[in-house]
mmCIF file of the N, C-alpha and C atoms, coordinates in Angstrom:
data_MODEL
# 
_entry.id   MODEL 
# 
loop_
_atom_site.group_PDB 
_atom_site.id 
_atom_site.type_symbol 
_atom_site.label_atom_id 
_atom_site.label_alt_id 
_atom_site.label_comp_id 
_atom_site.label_asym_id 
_atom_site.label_entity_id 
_atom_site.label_seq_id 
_atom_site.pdbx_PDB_ins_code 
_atom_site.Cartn_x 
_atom_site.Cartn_y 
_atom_site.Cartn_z 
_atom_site.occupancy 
_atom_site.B_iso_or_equiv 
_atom_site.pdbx_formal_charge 
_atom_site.auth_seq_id 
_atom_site.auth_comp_id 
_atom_site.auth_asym_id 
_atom_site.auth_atom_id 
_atom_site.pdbx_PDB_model_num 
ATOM 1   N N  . UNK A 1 1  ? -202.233 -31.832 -121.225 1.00 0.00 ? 1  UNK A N  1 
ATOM 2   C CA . UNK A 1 1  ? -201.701 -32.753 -120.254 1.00 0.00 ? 1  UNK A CA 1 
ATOM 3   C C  . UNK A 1 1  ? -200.275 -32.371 -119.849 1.00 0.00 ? 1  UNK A C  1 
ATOM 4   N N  . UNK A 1 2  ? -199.419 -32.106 -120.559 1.00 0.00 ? 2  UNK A N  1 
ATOM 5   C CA . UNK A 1 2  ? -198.238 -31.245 -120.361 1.00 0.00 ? 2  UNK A CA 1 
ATOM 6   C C  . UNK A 1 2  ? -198.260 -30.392 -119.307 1.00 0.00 ? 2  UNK A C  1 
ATOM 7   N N  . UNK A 1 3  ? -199.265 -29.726 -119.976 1.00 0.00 ? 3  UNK A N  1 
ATOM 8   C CA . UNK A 1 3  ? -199.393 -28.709 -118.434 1.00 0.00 ? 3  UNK A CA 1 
ATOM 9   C C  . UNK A 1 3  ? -199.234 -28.834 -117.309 1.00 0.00 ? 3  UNK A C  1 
ATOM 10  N N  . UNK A 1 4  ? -200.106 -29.608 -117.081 1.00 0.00 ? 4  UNK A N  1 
ATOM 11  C CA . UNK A 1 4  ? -200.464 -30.184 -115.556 1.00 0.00 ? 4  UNK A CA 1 
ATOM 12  C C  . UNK A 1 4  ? -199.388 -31.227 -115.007 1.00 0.00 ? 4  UNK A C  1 
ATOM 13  N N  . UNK A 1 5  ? -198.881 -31.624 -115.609 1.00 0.00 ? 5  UNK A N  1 
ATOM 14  C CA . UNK A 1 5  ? -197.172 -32.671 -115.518 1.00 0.00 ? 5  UNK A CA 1 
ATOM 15  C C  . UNK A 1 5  ? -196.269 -31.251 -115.221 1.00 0.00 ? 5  UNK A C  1 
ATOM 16  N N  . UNK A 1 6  ? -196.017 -30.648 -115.569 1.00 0.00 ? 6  UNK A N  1 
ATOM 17  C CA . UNK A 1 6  ? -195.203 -28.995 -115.399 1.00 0.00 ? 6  UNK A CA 1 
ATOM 18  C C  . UNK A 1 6  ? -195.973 -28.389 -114.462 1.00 0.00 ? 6  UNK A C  1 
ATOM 19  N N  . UNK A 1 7  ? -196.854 -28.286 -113.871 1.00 0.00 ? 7  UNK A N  1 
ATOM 20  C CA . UNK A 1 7  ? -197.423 -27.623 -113.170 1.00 0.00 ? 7  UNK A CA 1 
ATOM 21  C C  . UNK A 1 7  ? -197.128 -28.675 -111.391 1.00 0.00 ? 7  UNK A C  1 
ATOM 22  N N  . UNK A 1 8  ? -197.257 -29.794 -111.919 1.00 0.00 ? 8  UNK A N  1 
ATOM 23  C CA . UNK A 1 8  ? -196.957 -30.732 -110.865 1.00 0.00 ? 8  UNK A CA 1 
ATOM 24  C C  . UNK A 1 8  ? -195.827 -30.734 -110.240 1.00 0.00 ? 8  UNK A C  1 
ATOM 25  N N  . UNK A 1 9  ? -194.544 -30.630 -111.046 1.00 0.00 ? 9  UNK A N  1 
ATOM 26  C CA . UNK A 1 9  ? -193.410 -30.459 -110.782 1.00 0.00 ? 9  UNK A CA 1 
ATOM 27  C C  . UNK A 1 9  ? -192.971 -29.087 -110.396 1.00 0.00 ? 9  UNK A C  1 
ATOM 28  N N  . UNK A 1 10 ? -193.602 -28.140 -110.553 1.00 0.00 ? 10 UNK A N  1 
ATOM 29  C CA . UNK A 1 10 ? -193.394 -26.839 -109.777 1.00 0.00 ? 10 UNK A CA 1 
ATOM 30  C C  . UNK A 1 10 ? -194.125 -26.372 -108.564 1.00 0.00 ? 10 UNK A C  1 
ATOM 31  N N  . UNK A 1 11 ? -195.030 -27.600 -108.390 1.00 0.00 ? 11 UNK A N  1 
ATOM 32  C CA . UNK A 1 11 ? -195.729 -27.139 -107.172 1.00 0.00 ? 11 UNK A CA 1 
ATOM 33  C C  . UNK A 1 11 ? -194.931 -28.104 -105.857 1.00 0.00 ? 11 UNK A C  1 
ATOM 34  N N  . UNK A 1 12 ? -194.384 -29.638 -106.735 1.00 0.00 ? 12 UNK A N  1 
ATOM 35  C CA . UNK A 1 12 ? -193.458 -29.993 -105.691 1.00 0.00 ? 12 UNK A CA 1 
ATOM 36  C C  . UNK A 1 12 ? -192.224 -29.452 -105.448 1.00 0.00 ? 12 UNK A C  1 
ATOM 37  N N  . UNK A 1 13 ? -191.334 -28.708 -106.402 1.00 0.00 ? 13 UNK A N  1 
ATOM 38  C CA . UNK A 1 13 ? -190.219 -28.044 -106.063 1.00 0.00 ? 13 UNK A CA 1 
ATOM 39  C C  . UNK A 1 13 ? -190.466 -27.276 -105.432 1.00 0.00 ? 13 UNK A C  1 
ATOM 40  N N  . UNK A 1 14 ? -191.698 -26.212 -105.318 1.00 0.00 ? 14 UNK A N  1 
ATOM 41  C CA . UNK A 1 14 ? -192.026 -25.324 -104.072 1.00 0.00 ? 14 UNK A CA 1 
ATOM 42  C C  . UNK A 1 14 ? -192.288 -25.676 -102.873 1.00 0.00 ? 14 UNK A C  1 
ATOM 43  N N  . UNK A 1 15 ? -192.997 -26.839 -103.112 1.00 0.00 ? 15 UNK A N  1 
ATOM 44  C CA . UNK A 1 15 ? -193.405 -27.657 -101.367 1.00 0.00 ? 15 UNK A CA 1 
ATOM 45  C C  . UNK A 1 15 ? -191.953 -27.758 -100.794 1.00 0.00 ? 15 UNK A C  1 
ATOM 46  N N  . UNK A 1 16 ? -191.104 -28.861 -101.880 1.00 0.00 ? 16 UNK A N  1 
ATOM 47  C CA . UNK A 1 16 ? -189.798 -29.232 -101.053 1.00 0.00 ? 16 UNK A CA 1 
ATOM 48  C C  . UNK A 1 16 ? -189.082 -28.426 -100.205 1.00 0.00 ? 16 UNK A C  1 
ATOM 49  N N  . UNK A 1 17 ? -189.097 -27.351 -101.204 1.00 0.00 ? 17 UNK A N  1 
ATOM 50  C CA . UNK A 1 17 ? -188.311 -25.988 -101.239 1.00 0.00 ? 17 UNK A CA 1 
ATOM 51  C C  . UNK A 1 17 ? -188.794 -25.362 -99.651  1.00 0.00 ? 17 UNK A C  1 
ATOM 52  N N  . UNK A 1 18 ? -189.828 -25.113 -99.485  1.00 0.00 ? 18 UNK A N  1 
ATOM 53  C CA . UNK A 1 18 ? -190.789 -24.725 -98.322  1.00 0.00 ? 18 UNK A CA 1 
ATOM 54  C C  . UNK A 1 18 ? -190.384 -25.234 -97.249  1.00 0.00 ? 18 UNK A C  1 
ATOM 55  N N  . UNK A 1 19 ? -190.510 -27.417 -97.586  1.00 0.00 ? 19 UNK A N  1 
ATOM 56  C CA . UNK A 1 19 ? -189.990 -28.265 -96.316  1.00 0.00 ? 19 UNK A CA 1 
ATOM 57  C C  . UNK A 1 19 ? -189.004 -27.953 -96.113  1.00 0.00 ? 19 UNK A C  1 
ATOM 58  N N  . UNK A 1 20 ? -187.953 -27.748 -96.482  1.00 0.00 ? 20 UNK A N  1 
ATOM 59  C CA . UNK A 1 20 ? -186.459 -27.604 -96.733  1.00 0.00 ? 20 UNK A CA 1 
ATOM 60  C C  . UNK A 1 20 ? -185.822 -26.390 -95.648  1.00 0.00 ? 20 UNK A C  1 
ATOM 61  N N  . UNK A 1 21 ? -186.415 -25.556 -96.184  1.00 0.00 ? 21 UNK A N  1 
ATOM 62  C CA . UNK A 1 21 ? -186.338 -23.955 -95.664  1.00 0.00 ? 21 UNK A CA 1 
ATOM 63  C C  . UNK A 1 21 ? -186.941 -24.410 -94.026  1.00 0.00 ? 21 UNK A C  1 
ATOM 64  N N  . UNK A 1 22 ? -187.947 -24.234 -93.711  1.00 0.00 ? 22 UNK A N  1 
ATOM 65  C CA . UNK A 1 22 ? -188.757 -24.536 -92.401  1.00 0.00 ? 22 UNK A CA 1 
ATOM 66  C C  . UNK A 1 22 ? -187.587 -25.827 -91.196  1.00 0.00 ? 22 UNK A C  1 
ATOM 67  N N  . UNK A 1 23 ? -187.351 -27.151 -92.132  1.00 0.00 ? 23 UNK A N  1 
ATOM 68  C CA . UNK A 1 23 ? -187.056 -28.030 -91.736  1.00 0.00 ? 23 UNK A CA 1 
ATOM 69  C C  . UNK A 1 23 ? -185.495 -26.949 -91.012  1.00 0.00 ? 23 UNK A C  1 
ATOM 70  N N  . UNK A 1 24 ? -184.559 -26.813 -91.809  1.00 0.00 ? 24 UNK A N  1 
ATOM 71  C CA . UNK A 1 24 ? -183.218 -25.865 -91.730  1.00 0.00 ? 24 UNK A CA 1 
ATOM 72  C C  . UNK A 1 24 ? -183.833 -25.119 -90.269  1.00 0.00 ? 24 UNK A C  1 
ATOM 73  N N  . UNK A 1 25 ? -184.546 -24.290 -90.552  1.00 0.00 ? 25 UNK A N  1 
ATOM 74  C CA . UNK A 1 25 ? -185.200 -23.363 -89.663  1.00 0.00 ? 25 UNK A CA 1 
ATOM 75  C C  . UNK A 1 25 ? -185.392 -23.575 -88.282  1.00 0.00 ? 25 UNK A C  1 
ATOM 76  N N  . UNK A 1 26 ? -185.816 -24.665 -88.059  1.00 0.00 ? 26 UNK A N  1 
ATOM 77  C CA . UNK A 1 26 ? -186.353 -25.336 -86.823  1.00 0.00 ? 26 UNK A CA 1 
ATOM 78  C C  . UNK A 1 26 ? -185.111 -26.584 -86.235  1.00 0.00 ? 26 UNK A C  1 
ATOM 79  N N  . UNK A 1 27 ? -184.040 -26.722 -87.506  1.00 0.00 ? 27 UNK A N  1 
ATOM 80  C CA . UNK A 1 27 ? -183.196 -27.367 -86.887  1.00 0.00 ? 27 UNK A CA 1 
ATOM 81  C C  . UNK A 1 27 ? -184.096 -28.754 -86.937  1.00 0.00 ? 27 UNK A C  1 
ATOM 82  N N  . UNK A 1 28 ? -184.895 -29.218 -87.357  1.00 0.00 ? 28 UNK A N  1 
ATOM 83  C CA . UNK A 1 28 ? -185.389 -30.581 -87.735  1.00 0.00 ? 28 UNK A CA 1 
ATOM 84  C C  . UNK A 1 28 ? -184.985 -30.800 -89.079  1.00 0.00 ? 28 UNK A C  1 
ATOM 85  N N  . UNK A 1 29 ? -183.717 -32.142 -88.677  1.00 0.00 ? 29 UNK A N  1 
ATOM 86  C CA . UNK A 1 29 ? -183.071 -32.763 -90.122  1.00 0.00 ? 29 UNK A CA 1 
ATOM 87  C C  . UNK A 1 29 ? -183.979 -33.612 -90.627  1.00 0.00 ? 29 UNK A C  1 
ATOM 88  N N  . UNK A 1 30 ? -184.508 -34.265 -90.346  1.00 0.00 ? 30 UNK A N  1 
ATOM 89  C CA . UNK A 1 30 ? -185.653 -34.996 -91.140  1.00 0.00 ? 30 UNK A CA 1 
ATOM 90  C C  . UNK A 1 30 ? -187.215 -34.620 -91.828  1.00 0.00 ? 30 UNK A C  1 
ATOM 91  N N  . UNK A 1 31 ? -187.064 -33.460 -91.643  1.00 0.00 ? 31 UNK A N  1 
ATOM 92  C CA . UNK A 1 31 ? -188.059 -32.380 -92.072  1.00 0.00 ? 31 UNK A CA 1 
ATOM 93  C C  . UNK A 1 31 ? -187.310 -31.655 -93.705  1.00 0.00 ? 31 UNK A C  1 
ATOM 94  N N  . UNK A 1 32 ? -185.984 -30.979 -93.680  1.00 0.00 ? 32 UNK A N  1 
ATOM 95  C CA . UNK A 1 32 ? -185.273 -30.530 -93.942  1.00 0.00 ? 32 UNK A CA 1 
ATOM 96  C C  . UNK A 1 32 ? -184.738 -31.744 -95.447  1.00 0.00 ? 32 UNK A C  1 
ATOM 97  N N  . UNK A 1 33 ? -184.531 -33.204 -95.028  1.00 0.00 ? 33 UNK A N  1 
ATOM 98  C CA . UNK A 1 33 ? -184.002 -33.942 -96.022  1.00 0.00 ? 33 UNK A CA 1 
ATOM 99  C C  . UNK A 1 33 ? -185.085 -34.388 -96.360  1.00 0.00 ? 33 UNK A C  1 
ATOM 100 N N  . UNK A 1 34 ? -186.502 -34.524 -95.765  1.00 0.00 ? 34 UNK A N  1 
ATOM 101 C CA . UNK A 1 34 ? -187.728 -35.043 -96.349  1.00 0.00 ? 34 UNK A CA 1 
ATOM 102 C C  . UNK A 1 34 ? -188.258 -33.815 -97.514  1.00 0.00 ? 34 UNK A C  1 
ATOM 103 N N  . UNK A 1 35 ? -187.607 -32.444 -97.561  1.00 0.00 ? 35 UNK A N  1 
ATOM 104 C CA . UNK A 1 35 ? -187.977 -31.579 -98.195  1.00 0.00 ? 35 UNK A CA 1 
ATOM 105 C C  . UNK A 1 35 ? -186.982 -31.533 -99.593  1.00 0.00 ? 35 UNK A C  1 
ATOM 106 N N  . UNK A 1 36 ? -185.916 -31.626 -99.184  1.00 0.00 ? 36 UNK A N  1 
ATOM 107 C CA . UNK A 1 36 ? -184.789 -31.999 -100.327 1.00 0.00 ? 36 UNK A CA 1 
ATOM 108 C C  . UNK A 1 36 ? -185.102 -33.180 -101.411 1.00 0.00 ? 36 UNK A C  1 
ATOM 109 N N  . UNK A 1 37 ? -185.679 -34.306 -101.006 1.00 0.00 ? 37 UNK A N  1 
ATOM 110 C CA . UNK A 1 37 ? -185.950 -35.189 -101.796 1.00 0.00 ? 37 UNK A CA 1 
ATOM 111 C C  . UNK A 1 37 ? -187.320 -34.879 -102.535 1.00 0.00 ? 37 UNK A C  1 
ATOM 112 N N  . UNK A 1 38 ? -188.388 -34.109 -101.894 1.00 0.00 ? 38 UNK A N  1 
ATOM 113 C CA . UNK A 1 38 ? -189.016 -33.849 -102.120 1.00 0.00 ? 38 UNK A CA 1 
ATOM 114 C C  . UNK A 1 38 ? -188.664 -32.688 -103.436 1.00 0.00 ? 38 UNK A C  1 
ATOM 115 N N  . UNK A 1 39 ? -187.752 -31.571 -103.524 1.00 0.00 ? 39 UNK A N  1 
ATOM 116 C CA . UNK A 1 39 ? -187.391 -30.939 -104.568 1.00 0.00 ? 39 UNK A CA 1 
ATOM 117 C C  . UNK A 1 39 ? -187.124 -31.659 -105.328 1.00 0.00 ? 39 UNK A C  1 
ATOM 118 N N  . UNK A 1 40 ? -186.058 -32.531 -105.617 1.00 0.00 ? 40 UNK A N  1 
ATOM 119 C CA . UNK A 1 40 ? -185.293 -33.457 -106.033 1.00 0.00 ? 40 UNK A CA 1 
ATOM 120 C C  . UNK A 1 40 ? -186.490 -34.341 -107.236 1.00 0.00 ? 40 UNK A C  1 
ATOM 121 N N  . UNK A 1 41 ? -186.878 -34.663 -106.620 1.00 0.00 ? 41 UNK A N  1 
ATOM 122 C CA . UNK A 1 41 ? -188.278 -35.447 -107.026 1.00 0.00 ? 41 UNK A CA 1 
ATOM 123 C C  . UNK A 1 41 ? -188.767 -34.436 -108.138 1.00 0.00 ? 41 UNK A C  1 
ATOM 124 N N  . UNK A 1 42 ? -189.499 -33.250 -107.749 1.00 0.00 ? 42 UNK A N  1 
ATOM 125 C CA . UNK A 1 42 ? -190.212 -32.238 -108.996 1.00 0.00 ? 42 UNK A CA 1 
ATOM 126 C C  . UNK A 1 42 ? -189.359 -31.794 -109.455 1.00 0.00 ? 42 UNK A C  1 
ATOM 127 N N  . UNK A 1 43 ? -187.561 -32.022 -109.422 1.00 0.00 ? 43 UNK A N  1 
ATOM 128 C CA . UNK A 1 43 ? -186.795 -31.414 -110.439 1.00 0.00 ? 43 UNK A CA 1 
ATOM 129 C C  . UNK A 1 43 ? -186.671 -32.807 -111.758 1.00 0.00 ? 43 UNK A C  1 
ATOM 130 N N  . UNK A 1 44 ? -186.474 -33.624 -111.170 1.00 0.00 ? 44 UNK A N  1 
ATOM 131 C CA . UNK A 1 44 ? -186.547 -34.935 -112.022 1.00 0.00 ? 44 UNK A CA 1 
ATOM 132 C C  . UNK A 1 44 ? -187.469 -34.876 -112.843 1.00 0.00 ? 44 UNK A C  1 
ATOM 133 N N  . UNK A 1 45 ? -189.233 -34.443 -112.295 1.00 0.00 ? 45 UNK A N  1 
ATOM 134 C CA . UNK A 1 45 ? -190.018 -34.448 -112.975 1.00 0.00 ? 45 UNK A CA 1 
ATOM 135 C C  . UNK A 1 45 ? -190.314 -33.253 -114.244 1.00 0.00 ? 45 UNK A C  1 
ATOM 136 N N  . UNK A 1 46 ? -189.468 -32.330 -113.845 1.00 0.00 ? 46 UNK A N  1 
ATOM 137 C CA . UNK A 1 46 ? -189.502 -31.369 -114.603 1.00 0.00 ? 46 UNK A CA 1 
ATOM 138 C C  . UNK A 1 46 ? -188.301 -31.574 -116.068 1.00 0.00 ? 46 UNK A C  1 
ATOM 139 N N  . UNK A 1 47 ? -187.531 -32.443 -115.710 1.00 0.00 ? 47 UNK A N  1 
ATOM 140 C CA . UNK A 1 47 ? -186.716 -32.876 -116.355 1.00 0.00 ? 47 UNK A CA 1 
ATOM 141 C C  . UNK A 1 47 ? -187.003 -33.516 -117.409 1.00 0.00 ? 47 UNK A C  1 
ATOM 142 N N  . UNK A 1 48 ? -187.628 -34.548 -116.832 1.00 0.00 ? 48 UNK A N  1 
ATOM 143 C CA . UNK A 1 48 ? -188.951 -35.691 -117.720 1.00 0.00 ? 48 UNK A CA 1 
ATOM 144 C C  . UNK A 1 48 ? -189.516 -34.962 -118.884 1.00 0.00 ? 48 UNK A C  1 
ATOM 145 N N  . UNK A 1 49 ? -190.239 -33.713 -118.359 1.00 0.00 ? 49 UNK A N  1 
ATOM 146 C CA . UNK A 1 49 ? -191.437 -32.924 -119.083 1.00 0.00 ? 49 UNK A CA 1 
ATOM 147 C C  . UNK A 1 49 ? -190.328 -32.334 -120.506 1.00 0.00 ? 49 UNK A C  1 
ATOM 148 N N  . UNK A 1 50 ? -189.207 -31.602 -120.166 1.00 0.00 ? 50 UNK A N  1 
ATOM 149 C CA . UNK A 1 50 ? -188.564 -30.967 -120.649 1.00 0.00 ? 50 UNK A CA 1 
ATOM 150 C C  . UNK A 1 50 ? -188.028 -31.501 -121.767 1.00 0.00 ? 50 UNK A C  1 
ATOM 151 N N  . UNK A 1 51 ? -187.597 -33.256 -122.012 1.00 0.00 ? 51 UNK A N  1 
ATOM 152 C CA . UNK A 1 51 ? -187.029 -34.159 -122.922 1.00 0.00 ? 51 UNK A CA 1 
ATOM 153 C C  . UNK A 1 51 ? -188.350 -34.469 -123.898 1.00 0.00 ? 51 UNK A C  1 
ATOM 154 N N  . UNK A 1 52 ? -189.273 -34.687 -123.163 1.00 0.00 ? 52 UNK A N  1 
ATOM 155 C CA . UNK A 1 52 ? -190.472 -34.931 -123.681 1.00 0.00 ? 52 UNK A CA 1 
ATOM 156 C C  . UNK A 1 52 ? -191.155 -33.621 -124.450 1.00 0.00 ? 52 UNK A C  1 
ATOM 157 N N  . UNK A 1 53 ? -190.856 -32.532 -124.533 1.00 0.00 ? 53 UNK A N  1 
ATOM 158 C CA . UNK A 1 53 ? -190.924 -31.757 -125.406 1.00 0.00 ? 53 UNK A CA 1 
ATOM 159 C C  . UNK A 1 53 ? -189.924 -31.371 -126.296 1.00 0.00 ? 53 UNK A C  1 
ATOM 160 N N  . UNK A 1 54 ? -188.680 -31.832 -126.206 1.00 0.00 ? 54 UNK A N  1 
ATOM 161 C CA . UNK A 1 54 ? -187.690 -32.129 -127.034 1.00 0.00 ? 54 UNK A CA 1 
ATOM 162 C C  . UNK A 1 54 ? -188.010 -32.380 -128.069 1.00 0.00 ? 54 UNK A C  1 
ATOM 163 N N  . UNK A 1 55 ? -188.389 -34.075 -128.149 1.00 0.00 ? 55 UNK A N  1 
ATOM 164 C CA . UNK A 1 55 ? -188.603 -34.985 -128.774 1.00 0.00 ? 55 UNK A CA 1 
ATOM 165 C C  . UNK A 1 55 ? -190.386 -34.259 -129.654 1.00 0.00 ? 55 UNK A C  1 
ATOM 166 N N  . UNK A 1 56 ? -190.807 -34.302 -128.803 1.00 0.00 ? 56 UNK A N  1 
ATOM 167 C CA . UNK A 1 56 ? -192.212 -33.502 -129.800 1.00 0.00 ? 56 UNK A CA 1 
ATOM 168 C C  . UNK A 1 56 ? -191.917 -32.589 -130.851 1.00 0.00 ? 56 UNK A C  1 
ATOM 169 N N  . UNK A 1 57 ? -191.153 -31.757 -130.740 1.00 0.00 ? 57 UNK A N  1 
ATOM 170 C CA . UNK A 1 57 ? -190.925 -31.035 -131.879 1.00 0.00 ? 57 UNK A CA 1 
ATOM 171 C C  . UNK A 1 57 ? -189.869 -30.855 -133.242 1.00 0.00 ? 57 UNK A C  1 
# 
């Protein structure tokens, strides 16, 4: 289950990352900050995962 919680959070830091880049690109700011939060979001979650294996071992 770990996995897939880590796997989740790296597939949204890539999406964001993606929106982010494109959004910049095209000069659409709301593309661009919808992609930032979107990183933001799977870095948090990766964060989560990371304490939570802390504590496991």
């Amino acid at each position: 289950m770990a996995r897939d919680e880590k796997a989740k959070a790296k597939m949204e830091q890539a999406k964001g990352k993606a929106k982010g880049v494109i959004g910049r690109a095209t000069d659409d700011e709301g593309l661009a900050a919808e992609g930032q939060t979107k990183k933001s979001k799977g870095d948090m979650r990766q964060a989560k995962e990371k304490i939570k294996d802390a504590f496991r071992r």
